[in-house]
N, C-alpha and C positions, 0 to 999 in steps of 0.2 A: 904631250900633256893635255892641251888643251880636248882631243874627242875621248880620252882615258874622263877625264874632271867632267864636261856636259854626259857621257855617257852614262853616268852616275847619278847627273840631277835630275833621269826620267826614270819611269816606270819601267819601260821597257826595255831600256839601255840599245836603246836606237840616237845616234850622235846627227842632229838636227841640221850642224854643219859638214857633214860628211860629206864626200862627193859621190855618194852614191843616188842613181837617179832614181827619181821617186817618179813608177809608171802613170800613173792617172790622178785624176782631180780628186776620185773617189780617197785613193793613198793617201794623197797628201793633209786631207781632210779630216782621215781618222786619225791621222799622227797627231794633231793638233787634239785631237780627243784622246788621247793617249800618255801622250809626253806633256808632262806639264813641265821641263826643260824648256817649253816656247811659249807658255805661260807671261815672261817679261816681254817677249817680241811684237813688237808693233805688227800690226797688219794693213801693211801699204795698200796706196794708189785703191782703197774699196771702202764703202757707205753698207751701214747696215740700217735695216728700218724692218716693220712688221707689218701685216695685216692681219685686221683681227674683226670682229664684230661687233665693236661696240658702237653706242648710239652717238655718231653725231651732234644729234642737237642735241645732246648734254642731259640726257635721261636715263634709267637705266635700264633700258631694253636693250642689253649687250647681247640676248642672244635668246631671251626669252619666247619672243615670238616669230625670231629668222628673220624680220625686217632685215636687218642689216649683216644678213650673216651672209651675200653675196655681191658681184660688182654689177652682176647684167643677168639675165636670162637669154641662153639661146635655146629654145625651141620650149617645147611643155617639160616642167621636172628637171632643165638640164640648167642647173646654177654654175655659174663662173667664179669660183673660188681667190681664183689669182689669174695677173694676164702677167706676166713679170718679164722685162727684158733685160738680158744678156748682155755679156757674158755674168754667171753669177752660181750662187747655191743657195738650198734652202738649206736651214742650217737646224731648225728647231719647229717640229709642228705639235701643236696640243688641241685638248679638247677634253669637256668633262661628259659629253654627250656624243658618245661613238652610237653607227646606225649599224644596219645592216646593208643599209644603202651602198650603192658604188659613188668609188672617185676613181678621177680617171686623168693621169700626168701627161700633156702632148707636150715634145721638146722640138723646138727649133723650127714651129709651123708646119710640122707633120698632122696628115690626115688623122692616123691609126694611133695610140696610145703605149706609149713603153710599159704605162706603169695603169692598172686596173684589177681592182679588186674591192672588197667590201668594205668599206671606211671604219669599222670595227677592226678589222684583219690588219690598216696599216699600225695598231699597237698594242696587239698580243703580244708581241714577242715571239711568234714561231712561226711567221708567214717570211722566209728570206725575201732580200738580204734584212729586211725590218727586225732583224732579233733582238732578245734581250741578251745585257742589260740597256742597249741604247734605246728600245720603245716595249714601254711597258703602263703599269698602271698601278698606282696608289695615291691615298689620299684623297680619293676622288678626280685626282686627275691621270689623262690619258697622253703620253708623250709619247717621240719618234725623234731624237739625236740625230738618225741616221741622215747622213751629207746628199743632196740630191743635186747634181750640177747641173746646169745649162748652158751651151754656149750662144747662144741667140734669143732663146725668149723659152718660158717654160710657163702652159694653161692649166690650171687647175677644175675640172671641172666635176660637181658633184650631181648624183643621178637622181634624184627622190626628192623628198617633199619633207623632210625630216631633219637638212640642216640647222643648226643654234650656235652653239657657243663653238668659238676656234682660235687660232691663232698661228698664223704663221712669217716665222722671224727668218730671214733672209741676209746675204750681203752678196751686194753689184760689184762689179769690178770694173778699174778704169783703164783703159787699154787696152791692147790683145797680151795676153793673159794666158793663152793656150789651156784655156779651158776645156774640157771632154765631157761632151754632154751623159749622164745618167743611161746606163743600160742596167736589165734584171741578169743578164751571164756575164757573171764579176769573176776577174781574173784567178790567177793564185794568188798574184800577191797582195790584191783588194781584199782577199779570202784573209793571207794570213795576217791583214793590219787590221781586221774584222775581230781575228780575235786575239791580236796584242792589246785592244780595246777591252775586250770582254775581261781578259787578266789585268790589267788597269784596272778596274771598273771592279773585281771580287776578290782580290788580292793585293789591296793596296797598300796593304801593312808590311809587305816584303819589300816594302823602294827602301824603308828603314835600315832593312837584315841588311840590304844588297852594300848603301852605305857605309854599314861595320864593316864589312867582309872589304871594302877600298883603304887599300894602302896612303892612295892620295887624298883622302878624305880626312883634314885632320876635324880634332873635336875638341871643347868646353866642355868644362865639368866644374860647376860647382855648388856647392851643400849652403842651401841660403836658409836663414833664420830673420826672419823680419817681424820689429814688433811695431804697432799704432803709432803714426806719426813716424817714422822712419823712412829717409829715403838710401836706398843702397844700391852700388854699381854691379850691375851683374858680369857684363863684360865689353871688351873692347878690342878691334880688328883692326891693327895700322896697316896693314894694305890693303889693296882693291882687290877685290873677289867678291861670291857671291855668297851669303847663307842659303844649303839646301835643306834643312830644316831641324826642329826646334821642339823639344819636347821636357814635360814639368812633369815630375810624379807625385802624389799624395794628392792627386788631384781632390777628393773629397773635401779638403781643409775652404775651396775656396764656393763652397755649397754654403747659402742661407741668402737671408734677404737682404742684405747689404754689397754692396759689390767696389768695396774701399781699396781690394789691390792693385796698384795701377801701373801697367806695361807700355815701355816706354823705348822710342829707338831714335837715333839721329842719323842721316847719309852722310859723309865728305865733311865739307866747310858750311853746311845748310843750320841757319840758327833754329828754326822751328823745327820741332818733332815731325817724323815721318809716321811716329806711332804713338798714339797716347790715351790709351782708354783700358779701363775696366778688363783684366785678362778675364772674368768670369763673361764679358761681353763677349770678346772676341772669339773665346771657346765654346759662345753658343750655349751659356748655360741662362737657363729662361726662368724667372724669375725663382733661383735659386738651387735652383737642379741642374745636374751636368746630362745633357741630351742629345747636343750635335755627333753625329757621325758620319762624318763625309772624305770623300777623298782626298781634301785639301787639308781639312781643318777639323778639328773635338776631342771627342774625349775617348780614348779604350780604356777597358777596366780603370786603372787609377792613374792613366797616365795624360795629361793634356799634350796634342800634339798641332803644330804646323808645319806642313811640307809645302808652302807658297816659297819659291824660289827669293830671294834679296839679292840681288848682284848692286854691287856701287862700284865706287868710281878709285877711292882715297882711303878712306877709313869709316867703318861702323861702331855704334857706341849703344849699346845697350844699359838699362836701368831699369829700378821698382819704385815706386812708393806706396805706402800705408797710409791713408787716410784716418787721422785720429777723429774719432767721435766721443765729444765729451759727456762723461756719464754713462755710453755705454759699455757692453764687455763684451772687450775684442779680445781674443788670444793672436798668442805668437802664429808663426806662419810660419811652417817648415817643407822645404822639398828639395830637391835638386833637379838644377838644369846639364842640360844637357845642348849643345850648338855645335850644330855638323855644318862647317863651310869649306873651300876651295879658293881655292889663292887667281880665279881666272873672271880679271876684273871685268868691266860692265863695257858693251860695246853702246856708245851713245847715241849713235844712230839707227843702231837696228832695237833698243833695250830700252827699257822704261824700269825705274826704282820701286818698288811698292811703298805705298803710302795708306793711309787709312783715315775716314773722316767717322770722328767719331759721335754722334749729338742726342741729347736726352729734352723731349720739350713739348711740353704743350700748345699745338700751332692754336691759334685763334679764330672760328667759325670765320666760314669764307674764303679762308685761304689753307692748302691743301699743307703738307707735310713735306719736306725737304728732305729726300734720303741724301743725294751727293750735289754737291753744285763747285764744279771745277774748270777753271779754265788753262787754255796750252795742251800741250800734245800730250795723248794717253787713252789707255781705254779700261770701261769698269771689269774689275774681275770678279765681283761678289759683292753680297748684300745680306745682312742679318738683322731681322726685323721684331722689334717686340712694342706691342701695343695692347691699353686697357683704355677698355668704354668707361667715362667719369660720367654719363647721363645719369641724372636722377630722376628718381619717379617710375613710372608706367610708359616703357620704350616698348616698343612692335618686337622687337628681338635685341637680346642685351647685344652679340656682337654683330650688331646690325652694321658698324661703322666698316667693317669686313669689304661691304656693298662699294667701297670704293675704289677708283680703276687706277692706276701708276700711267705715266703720262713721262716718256721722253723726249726731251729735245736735244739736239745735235749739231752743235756748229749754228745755233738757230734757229732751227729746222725743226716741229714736230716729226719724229721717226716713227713711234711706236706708242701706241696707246693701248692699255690694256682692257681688260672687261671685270675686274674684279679683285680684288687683293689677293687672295690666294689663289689666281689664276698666274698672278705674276710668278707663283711658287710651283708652277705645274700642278698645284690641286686643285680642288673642288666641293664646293657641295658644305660649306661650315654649317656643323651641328647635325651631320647626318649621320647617322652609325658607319662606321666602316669606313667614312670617306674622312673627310676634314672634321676627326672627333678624337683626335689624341695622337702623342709624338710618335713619329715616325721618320728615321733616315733615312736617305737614297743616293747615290752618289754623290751627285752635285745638286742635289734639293731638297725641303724635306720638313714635316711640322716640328717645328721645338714642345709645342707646350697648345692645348688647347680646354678651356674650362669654361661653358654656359654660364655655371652661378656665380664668377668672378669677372664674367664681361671679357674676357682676355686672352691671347694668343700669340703666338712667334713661331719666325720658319727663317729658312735660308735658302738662298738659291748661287752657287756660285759660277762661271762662265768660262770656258774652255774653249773651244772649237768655236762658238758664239760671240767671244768677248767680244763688247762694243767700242770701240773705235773714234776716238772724236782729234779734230785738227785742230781748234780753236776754242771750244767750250762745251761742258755737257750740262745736265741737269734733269735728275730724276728727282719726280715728284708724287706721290699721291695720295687720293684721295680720302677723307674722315667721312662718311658716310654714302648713302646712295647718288646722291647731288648736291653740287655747291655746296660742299664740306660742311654740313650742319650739324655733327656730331662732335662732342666733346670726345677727347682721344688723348691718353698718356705714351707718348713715345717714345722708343731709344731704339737705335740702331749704329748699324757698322757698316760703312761702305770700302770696300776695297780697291783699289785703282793702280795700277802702272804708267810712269808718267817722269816729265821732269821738272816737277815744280810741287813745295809743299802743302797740302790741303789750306784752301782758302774762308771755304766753309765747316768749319770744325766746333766743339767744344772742347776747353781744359775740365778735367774730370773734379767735379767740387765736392763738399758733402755736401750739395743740393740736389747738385743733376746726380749725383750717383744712389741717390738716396731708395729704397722699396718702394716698388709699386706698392699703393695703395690698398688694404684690406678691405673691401667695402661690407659696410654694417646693414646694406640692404641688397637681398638675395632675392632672383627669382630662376628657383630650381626645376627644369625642364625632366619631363619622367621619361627620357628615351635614353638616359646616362644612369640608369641604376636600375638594380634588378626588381622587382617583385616578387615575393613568395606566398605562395596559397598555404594555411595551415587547414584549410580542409581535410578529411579523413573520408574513406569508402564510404560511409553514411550519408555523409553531405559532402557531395562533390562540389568546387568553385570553379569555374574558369573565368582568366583573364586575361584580357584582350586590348591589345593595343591597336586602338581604329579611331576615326573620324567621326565625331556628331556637331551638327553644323557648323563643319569647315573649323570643326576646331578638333586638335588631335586628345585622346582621351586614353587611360586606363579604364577598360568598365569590367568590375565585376561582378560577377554574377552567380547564381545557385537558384536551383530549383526548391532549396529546401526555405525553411524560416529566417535561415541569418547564416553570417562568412566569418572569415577570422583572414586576415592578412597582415603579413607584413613586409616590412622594406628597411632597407640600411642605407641613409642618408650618407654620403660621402663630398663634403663641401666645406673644402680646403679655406677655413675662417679659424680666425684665433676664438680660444675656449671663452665660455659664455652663458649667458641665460639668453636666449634668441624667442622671439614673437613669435608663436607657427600663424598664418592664413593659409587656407587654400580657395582655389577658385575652380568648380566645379559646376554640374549640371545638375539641377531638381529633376524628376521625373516622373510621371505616373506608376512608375513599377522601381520606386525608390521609397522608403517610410524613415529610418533611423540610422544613427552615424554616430559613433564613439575613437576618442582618440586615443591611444595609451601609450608607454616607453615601459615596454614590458608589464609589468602587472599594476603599473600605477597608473590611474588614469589621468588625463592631460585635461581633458576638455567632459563635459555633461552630453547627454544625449543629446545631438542635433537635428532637427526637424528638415528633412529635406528630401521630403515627397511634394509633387508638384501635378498639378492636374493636366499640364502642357510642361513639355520641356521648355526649361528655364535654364540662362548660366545665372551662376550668383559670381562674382569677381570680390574676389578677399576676404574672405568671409574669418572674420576672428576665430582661433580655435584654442588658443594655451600656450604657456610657456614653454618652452623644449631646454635644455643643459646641451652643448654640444661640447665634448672634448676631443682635441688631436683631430679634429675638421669629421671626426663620424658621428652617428648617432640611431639611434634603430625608432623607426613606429610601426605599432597597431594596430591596425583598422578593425573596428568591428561594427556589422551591418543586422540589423534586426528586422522584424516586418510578418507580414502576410508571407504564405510560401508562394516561391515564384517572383516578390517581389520586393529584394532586398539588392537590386541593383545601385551600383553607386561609379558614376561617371567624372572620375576623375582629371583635371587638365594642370594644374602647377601646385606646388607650395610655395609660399614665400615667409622668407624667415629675416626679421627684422633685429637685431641687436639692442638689446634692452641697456 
């Protein structure tokens, strides 16, 4: 019964206590990427920590200028990426800045290189064994899952002049361990746990099927109807076993800007909650939209799901509540659950309980953001992060607070410091087209939700083969802005953990902390997030152009003839309104006249902005605008001398009247 019942709670229906032997380090390694059956399992006798490039003295040149993106130099161009001793594996390498450059892996104080090739190439995805899905790129960032072991010491060395940003996350091991260092001619069977990963990894919605399709897998089923202010028992397990997972349908119901339903669990004889927060939190829905899609945890079509293992000890007890809000209008809540568990209780020395800390908060300038802070044995399994910039005024970049780096410590110990907030998510590059510029899922990482004119964004990254490991105490923390936490920042998040002790650091979910982020009534709308349209005809051709005039980025359009016609579709997620338009723009010598309209009405008078020398103007008042359902369209029309009806455009900002 017992390898029928674990056989079931992995992907692969590979039985983790089997007695079957597992050939190499490489094996062992992608099981843990594979089966999330070992997902609860502590990972003895080994320390994980990273290296990465950020600054040191507390600035953030994380990778900007390469300063710190090496330990030493040996000879001209040849940087020391990592010196790292043994026994151990790299577990996780990224980067948002791949070269063409080499790197080049020596194991165990060998002369010649196992591992050499173009530091681009270690995360394409089609350079073996590097493939996808385990290294790949989105989001801006550039990842590499794939397990590198060492048994003695493993150098990292990069060949060029072009290293920046990186990171590479590790774990030592303490004892002989019979580790097998890293080779490029992997076995069969490192072949075929290569790709019981890869099916893992693009077929993850079959562990579900596999479960129906088990005899011994029994289920919960029930039709819940929950109205405001209600709390209701969902269900309850009087013996030990584990829940392999958990899934809600009608998911739609729990979309909008309140997040008052609240999912709740208890382990054994444990008086505090193991679980207690916001189910549209935990499902990864970002500030009111269902987004997450990952292999543990989100949303399909309408169904919310969680496949994170729960093994206890005694008994599990699940619940809901509805948070009433007075004077709003909440409706009923309807869906059914569904709880697929196995009667094959919790081993307490090799298993840790999932637990969850859940917190919504304004940290206070100076002192950075608290994701998890836990002490006694366990390690993190995931993280879901949602944050809005409260800066007012005239800020360098609304989510500028982005700029700041996550910061573990361990038993004590700084491990791992990062170079960036959505570095900690495997991305890169916030506010760039195509990179860190709107939701995107990935296995285990991935943007929820990302908007310029709202200041605001969320991601998840959760940990497998990686999880981190602590004996005594952990705490992850980071950072509200570029340095020394100077940005105002609205946060919530979810941390995930296995462990045997209930979250220390938590909140109970109130209508405070649960309440909408914030709408802000002041907008500044970046032109690289919506389209441009030329109404020019064959007669009078426009072109426009998105390029730089003093180091500031601009739309400029332009015609050779007397005058333009453009327009654009405003798209900026604000409750409906009469909104201020400014823009802030360039004067020019080969600029004369500038009209605003919303279709055939005009907004603003002719404005005068020709300029004998290029000038910026910064907010220049233009008219009222109406936005309804967060759209809205403008006009532009450009008059002048022919040749010179150019108009160098750089923001609007739209103020709430």
């Amino acid at each position: 019964m017992r390898k029928i019942i674990l056989g079931f709670a992995v992907f692969l229906l590979i039985n983790p206590l089997s007695a079957q032997k597992i050939e190499s380090t490489v094996t062992k390694e992608l099981e843990h990427l594979s089966n999330i059956g070992l997902l609860p399992h502590y990972r003895q006798n080994s320390d994980v920590a990273m290296l990465s490039s950020y600054d040191p003295t507390g600035g953030n040149d994380d990778g900007f200028s390469g300063k710190y993106s090496y330990i030493r130099k040996e000879g001209e161009n040849r940087l020391v990426m990592a010196d790292l001793k043994g026994p151990g594996v790299i577990q996780r390498i990224w980067t948002p800045t791949p070269t063409t450059d080499t790197i080049a892996f020596y194991f165990d104080g060998e002369k010649k290189p196992r591992i050499k090739m173009k530091f681009g190439d270690l995360f394409s995805g089609k350079q073996f064994p590097f493939v996808a899905p385990l290294a790949g790129n989105e989001i801006g960032g550039y990842y590499n899952y794939t397990p590198i072991p060492y048994e003695k010491s493993c150098k990292i060395v990069y060949i060029g002049g072009g290293l920046k940003f990186h990171q590479i996350q590790y774990r030592t091991y303490k004892g002989k361990v019979g580790i097998q260092s890293f080779s490029m001619d992997w076995t069969e069977a490192e072949k075929k746990a290569l790709e019981k990963v890869s099916k893992a990894w693009t077929g993850f919605h079959g562990y579900l099927s596999d479960l129906k399709a088990n005899k011994n897998i029994q289920m919960i089923k029930k039709k819940v109807s929950i109205f405001p202010g209600q709390r209701l028992p969902l269900a309850k397990i009087n013996t030990g076993g584990r829940v392999l997972a958990m899934t809600f349908d009608n998911a739609p119901q729990l979309e909008g800007r309140n997040t008052d339903l609240i999912f709740r669990s208890k382990w054994d004889d444990e008086t505090a909650y193991a679980i207690n927060a916001p189910m549209a939190s935990l499902f990864g829905y970002a500030f009111g939209k269902s987004s997450m899609q990952s292999i543990l945890m989100g949303t399909n079509r309408d169904t919310n799901y969680c496949y994170l293992p729960m093994p206890f000890d005694k008994k599990a007890v699940f619940e809901l509540a509805y948070l009433k809000r007075d004077g709003a209008s909440q409706p009923t809540i309807n869906f059914e659950a569904t709880i697929y568990y196995a009667n094959e209780k919790r081993n307490p020395k090799k298993e840790g309980k999932l637990y969850t800390s859940w917190k919504r908060e304004n940290p206070p300038k100076g002192v950075p953001y608290t994701i998890l802070n836990q002490k006694g044995k366990g390690h993190h399994a995931g993280t879901i992060l949602f944050c809005q910039s409260e800066e007012k005024g005239d800020v360098w970049f609304p989510t500028g607070f982005f700029e700041g780096d996550d910061v573990t410590t361990i038993d004590g110990e700084m491990r791992m410091h990062g170079t960036g907030s959505e570095d900690y998510f495997n991305g890169g590059w916030y506010g760039v087209a195509n990179r860190w510029d709107d939701a995107f899922s990935l296995p285990l990482h991935g943007c929820l939700n990302y908007s310029v004119p709202l200041a605001r964004t969320a991601a998840y990254r959760f940990y497998m083969g990686d999880k981190v490991n602590f004996d005594e105490n952990y705490k992850l923390t980071i950072e509200h802005g570029a340095t020394n936490n100077q940005w105002a920042v609205d946060y919530g998040s979810v941390a995930f953990y296995y462990g045997g002790a209930t979250p220390i650091y938590t909140q109970t979910p109130d209508l405070d902390n649960t309440r909408a982020f914030n709408e802000p009534e002041r907008l500044e709308v970046f032109l690289n997030f919506f389209n441009i349209q030329s109404l020019g005809h064959p007669p009078n051709p426009i072109s426009v152009n998105y390029t730089r005039l003093n180091k500031k980025e601009v739309f400029l359009f332009h015609t050779e003839e007397d005058w333009t016609i453009v327009k654009t579709n405003l798209d900026v997620p604000v409750t409906d309104g009469i909104y201020r338009l400014y823009i802030s723009y360039f004067k020019t010598p080969d600029s004369n006249q500038l009209c605003f309209y919303k279709r055939q009405k005009p907004i603003s008078g002719w404005l005068d902005i020709h300029s004998d020398t290029v000038e910026f103007i910064k907010q220049q008042y233009v008219g009222e605008l109406e936005i309804q359902n967060g759209k809205t369209s403008l006009t532009i029309k450009t008059k002048g001398e022919k040749g010179k009806c150019d108009f160098a455009l750089h923001r609007f900002h739209l103020i709430k009247k």
